[in-house]
Biotite code that builds the C-alpha atoms (Angstrom):
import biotite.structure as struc

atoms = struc.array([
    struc.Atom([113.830, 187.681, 101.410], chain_id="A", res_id=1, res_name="UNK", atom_name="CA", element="C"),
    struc.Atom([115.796, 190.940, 100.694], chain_id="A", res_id=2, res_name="UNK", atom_name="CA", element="C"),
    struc.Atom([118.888, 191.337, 98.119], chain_id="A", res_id=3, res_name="UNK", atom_name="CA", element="C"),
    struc.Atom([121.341, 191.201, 101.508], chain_id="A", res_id=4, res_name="UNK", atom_name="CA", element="C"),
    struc.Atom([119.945, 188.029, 102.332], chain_id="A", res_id=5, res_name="UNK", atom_name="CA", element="C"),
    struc.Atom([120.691, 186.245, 99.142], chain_id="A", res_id=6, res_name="UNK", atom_name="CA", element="C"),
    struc.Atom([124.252, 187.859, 98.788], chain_id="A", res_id=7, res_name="UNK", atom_name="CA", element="C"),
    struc.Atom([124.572, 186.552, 102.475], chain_id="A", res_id=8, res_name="UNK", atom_name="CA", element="C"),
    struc.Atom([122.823, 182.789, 101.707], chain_id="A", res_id=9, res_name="UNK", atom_name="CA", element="C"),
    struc.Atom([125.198, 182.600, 98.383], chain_id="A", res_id=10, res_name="UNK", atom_name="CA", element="C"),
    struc.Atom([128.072, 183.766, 100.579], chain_id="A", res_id=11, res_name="UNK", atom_name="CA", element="C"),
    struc.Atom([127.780, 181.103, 103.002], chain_id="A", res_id=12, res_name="UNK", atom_name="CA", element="C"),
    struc.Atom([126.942, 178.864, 100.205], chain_id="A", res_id=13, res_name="UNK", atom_name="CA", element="C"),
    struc.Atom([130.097, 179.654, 98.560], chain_id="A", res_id=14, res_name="UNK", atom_name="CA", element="C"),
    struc.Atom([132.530, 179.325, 101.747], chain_id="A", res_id=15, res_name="UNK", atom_name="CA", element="C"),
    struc.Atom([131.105, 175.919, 102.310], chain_id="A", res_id=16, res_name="UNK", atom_name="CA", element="C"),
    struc.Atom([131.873, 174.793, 98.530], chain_id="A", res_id=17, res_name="UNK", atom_name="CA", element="C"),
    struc.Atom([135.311, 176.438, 99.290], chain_id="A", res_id=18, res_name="UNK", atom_name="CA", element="C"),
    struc.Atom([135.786, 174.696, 102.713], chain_id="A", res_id=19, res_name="UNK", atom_name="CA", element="C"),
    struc.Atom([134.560, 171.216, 100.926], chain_id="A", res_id=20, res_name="UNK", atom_name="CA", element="C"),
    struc.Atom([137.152, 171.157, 98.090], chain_id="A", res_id=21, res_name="UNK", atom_name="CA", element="C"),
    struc.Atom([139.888, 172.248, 100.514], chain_id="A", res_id=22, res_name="UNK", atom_name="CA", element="C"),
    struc.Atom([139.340, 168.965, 102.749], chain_id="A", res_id=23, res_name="UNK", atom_name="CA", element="C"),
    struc.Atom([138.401, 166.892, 99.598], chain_id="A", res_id=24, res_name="UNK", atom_name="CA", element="C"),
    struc.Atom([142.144, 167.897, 98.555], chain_id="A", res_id=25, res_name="UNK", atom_name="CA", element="C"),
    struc.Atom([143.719, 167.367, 101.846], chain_id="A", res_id=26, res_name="UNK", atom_name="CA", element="C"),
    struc.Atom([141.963, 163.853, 101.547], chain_id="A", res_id=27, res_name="UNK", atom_name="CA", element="C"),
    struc.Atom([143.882, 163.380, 98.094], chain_id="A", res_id=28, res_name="UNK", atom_name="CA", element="C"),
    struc.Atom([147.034, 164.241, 99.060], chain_id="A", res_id=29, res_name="UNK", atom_name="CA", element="C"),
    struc.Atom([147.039, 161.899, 101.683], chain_id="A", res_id=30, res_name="UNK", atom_name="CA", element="C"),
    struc.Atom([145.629, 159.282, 99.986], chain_id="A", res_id=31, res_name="UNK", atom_name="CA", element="C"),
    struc.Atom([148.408, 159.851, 97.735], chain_id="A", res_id=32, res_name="UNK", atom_name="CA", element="C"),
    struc.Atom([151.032, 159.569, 100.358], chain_id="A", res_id=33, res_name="UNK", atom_name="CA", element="C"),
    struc.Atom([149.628, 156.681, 101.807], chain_id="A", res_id=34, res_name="UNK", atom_name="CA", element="C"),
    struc.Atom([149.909, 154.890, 98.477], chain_id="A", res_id=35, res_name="UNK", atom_name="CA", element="C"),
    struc.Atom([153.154, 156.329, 98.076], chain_id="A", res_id=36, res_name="UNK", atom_name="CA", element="C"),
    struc.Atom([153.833, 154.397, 101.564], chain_id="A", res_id=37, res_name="UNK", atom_name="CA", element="C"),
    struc.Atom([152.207, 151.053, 100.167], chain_id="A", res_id=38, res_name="UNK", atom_name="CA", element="C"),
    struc.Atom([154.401, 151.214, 97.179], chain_id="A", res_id=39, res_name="UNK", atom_name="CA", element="C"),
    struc.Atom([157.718, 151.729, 99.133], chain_id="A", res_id=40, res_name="UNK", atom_name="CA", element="C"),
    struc.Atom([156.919, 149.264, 101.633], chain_id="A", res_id=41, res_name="UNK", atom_name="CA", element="C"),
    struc.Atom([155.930, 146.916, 98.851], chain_id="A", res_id=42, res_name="UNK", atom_name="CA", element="C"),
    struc.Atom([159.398, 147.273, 97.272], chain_id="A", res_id=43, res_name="UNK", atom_name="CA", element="C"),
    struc.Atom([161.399, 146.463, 100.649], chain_id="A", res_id=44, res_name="UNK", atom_name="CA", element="C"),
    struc.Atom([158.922, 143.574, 100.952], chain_id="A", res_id=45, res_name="UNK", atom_name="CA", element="C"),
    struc.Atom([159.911, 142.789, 97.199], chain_id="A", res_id=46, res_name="UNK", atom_name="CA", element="C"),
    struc.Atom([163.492, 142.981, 97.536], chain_id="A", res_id=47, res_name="UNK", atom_name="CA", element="C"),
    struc.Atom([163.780, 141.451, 100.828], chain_id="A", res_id=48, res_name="UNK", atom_name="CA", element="C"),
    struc.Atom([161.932, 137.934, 99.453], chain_id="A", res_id=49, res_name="UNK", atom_name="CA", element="C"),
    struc.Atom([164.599, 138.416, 96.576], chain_id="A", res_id=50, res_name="UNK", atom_name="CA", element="C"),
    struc.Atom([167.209, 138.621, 98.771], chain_id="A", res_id=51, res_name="UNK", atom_name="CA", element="C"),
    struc.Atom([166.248, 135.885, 100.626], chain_id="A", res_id=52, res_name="UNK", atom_name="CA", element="C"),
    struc.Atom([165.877, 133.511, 97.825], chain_id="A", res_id=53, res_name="UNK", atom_name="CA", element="C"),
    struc.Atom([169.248, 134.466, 96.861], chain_id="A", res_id=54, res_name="UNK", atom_name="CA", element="C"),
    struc.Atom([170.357, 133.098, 100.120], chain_id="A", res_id=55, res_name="UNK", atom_name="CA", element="C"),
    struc.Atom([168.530, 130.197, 100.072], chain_id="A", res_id=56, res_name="UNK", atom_name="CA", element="C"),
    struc.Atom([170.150, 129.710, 96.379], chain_id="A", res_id=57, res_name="UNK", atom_name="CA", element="C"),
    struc.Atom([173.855, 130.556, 97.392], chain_id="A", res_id=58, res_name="UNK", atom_name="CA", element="C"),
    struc.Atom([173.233, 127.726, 100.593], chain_id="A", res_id=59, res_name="UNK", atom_name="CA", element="C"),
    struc.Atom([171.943, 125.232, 98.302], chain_id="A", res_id=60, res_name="UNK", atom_name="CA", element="C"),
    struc.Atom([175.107, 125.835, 96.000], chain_id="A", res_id=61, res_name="UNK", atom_name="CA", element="C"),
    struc.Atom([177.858, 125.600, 98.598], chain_id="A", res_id=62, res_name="UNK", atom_name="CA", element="C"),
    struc.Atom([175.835, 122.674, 100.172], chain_id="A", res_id=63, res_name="UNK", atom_name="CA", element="C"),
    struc.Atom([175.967, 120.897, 96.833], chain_id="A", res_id=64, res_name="UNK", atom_name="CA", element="C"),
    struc.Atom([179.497, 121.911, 96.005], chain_id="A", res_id=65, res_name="UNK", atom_name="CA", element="C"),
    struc.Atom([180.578, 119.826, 99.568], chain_id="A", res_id=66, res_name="UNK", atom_name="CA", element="C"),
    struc.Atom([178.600, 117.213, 98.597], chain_id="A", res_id=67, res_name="UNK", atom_name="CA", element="C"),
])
C-alpha cells in the first residue's frame, strides 16, 4: 500500500467521522426540540387540569352558596 493510498484511506476515514458527528448532532437537536415539545405540551396539560379544578371549585361554591 503506497503513501496515496493511506492519505486516501485516512481521507475517507475522516469524511465518515465528519459525516457521523454531523447526523449525531442533527439527532440532538431534535431530540432537543422534541423535549422542548413534551415540556410545552406538558404545561397546557398542567394548566388545563388546573383550570378545570378551578371550575369544578367555583361550581361547588355557587352550588353551596344556593343551598
Amino acid at each position: 500500500m503506497g503513501m496515496s493510498d493511506q492519505f486516501r484511506d485516512k481521507a475517507q476515514e475522516l469524511q465518515q467521522r465528519a459525516k457521523d458527528a454531523m447526523n449525531q448532532q442533527k439527532d440532538a437537536q431534535q431530540d432537543d426540540e422534541e423535549g422542548q415539545q413534551g415540556q410545552q405540551q406538558g404545561s397546557m396539560t398542567q394548566r388545563a387540569k388546573r383550570a378545570g379544578r378551578q371550575v369544578i371549585d367555583e361550581t361547588k361554591r355557587q352550588r353551596d352558596q344556593q343551598d
